[in-house]
Every structure is written in C-alpha cells, then in structure tokens.
C-alpha positions in Angstrom: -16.5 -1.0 -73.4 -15.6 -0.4 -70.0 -11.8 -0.5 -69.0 -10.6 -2.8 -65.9 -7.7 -0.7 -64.2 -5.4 -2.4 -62.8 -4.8 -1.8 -58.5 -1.2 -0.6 -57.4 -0.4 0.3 -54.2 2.5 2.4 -54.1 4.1 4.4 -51.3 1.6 6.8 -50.4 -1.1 4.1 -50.3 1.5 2.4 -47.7 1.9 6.0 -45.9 -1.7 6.6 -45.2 -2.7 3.0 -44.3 0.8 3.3 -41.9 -0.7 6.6 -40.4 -4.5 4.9 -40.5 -3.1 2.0 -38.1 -1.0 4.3 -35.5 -4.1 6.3 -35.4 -6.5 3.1 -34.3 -3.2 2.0 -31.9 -3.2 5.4 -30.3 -7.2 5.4 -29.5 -6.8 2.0 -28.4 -3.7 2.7 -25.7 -4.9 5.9 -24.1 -8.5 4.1 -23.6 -6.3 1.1 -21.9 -4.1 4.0 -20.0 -7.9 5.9 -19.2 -9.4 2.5 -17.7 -6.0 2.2 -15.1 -5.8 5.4 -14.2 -9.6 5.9 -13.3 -9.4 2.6 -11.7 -6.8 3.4 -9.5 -8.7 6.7 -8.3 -10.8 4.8 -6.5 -9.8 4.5 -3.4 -10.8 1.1 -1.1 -11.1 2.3 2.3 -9.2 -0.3 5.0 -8.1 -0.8 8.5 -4.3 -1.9 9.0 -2.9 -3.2 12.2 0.4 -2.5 13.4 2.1 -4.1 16.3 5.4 -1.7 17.8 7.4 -4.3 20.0 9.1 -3.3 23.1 9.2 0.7 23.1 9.6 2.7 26.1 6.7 4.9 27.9 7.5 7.8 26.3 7.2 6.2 22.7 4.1 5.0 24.1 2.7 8.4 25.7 3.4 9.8 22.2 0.8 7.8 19.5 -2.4 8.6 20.1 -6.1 7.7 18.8 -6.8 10.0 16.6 -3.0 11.0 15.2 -2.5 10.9 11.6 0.5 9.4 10.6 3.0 9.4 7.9 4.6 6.3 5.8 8.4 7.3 6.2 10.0 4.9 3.5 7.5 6.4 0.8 6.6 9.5 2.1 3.4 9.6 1.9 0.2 9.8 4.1 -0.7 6.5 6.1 -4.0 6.9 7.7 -5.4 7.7 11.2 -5.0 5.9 14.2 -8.2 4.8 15.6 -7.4 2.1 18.4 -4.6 1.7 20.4 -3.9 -1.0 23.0 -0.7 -1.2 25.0 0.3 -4.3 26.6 3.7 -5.4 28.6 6.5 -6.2 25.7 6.6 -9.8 25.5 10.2 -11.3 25.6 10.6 -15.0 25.5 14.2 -16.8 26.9 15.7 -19.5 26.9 16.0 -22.0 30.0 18.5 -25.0 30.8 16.8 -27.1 28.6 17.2 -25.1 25.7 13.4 -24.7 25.5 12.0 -21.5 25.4 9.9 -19.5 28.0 7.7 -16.5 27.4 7.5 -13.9 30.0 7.2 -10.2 30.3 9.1 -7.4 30.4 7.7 -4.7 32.3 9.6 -1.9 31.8 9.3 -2.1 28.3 5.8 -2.0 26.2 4.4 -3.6 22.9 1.8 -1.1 21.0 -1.0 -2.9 18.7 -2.7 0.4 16.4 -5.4 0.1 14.0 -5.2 3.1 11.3 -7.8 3.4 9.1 -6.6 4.3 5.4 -7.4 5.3 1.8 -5.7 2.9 -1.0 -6.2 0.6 -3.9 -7.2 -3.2 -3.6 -5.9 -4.5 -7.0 -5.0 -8.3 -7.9 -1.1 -8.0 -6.2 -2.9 -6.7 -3.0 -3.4 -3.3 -1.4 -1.7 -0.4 -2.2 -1.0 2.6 -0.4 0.2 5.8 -1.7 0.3 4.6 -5.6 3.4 3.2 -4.6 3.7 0.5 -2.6 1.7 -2.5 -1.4 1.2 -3.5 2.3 0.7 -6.9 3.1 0.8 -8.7 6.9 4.9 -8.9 7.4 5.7 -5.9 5.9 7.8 -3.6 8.0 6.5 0.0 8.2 8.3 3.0 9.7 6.0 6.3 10.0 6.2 9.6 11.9 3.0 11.4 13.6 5.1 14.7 14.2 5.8 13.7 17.7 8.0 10.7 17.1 9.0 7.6 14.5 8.2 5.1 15.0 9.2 0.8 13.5 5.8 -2.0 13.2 5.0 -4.5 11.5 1.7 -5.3 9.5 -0.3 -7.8 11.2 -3.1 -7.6 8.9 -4.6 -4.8 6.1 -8.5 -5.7 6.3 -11.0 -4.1 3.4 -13.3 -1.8 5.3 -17.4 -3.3 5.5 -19.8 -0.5 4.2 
C-alpha cells in the first residue's frame, strides 16, 4: 500500500520561496529602470525662443547666430543659436489717466533668439539637461563665453523632421 506523506513547510521551504520572489522582483525593477533610462536617451530635437528685454548694444553685439550657449542655473549645455532679431526695448508708461501707453526706448534693445536643442519630451513637458523642464514663462540665465545673459521662454516647439 502506498503511503500519503503528509506536506510541511518549514523554514527553509519559507527561505527559498523568500529568495525565489526577490529574485522575480529584481528582474522585474531593473527591466522597469532599463525601459526609463533607454527612453530618456532619446533625445527630441526642439527650437526654444527666448526674448532678453531691454539690454544695451554691447549685450546685443555679443549673441550671435551661430553661438552655443550654456544653461547657467543647471550647468549644462543649452543649444545653438540660430536666429536672432533685435528690435527697440519696448517700455510702456503710464499717462494722466492712469492708462498705460506703449512706446519705445531707443537706447535700449529687446533680443528674440531661437536655439535649437537636444532634450526629452516626456508627459510633464520638455526636459533639458536630465534636469530640468523648460516650459514658456520659465526664466533662463545662460552664458555663450562672451557674456550672461537673463530671458524668458516664449515657447519650446518639437522640431518637424
């Protein structure tokens, strides 16, 4: 006659099952960490504007098309400028009525740049540097060896094929 045994676990069963589940956990992380980290490789190409408000010649005379330029606040590369139109700084005052008028000032000078750059478009926007995201509002101080210089992000556009 054949014998039924009867099934105990005991605490090496519980050991091995333990060491069977972290194993399965572990596979199952680093896959998760693997997906992120090749997806943020992939760099989205994209033109960002920047407007510089009422600088002097001489910050103007020094950006150029064609400078590449670096994000002061996270220290990391920005992009290169490829436009850059200069216009009379804009100043608006106030009048008698309280209301306000917009005029020119033309001694002073407002800078719009378009810098072409290499980040991540994720779901919370784009990202530049692995660091930080850009966004329009965002203020942005960067260097191009020749001077620093204080914008703000009008807009960060994904770049057509």
């Amino acid at each position: 006659s054949i014998s039924k045994k009867k099934v105990r676990f005991n605490i090496i069963d519980l050991l091995i099952l333990i060491v069977i589940l972290g194993a399965i956990a572990t596979v199952v992380v680093r896959l998760d960490i693997t997906d992120k980290i090749v997806q943020s490789t992939a760099e989205d190409s994209a033109k960002v504007t920047l407007l510089i408000t009422s600088v002097d010649p001489t910050a103007v005379a020094a950006v150029a098309e064609g400078d590449e330029i670096v994000w002061e606040q996270e220290n990391c590369y920005f992009g290169k400028i490829v436009s850059k139109e200069v216009g009379n700084a804009v100043v608006y005052n106030t009048v008698e009525d309280g209301s306000y008028v917009k005029t020119v000032n033309p001694e002073r000078y407002d800078i719009l740049l378009t810098v072409d750059t290499e980040g991540v478009f994720t779901k919370e926007g784009y990202q530049l540097g692995g660091r930080s995201y850009l966004a329009a509002g965002k203020t942005v101080t960067f260097h191009n060896g020749k001077t620093v210089l204080t914008s703000l992000v009008t807009s960060v556009n994904r770049e057509s094929d």
